[in-house]
Structure formats: C-alpha cells, structure tokens
N, C-alpha and C positions, 0 to 999 in steps of 0.2 A: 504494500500500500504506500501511495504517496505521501509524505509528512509537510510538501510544501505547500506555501496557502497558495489562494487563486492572486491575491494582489500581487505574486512574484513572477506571475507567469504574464505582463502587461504586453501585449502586440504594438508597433506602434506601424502606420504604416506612413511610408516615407517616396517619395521619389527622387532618382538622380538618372546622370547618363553615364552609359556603359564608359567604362577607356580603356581595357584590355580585356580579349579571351582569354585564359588562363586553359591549362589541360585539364581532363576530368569535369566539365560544364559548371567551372567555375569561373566569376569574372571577375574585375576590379572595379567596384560603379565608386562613383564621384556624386554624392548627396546635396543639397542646397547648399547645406551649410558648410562647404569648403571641404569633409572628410573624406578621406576614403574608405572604403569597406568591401569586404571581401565575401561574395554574394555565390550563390549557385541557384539551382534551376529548381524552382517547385515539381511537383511528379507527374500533375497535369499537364505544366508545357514542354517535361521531355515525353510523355505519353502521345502526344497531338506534335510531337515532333517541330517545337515552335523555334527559328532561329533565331539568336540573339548575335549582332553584329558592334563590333565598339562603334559607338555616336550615335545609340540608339537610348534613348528614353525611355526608363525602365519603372514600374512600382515597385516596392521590396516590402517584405515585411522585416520587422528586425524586434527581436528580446530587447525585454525593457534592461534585462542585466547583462547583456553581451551588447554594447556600441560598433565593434567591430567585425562582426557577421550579421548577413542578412540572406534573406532566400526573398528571388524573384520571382514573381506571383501573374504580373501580369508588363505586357510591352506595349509602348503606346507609338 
C-alpha cells in the first residue's frame, strides 16, 4: 500500500519547445520559464506513433516534486 498523501503526487501541466531528440524517445524541451527538462513520450503518443521533431511545441506534464523531468502528453 501507498503511505504517500494525494497532495504529493501534484501534476502541473506546462508547455515548452522541443530543442533536442535524445535516444530512447527522450527529449530536451525548453519550458517558458527559461529551464530545461528532460521529457519523454506518454504511451498514447508512442502507441499512435506521434512524431516529435526539435522546434516543435510540446504540452508536458511534470511532478510537482521532480522540476527536472516531465512526460509529453500532447504536440501542438
């Protein structure tokens, strides 16, 4: 059983654009706020085979207690 509360598992969802593919459908997205983070592909868009290309405008969801990973959810 889980011991951690619900307030620690907070989603936030974020937008930024791609600026490297990385191997393994991982990328480097670049967020509003100047960071970088280190992103991979939700299961949906490698399921529907969705390509992500760097300078592409991404959604990400990301842990409220990891800043520096997030998973890509949707490309706009």
């Amino acid at each position: 059983m889980n011991n951690q509360s619900n307030s620690s598992k907070k989603v936030v969802k974020v937008d930024g654009i791609v600026e490297e593919a990385l191997p393994g459908a991982s990328f480097r997205v670049k967020i509003s706020d100047g960071k970088e983070v280190l992103a991979h592909l939700s299961g949906k868009m490698r399921m529907f085979h969705i390509k992500i290309l760097p300078g592409d405008r991404v959604i990400m969801e990301m842990a409220s207690l990891d800043e520096k990973r997030g998973r890509i959810v949707r490309r706009l």
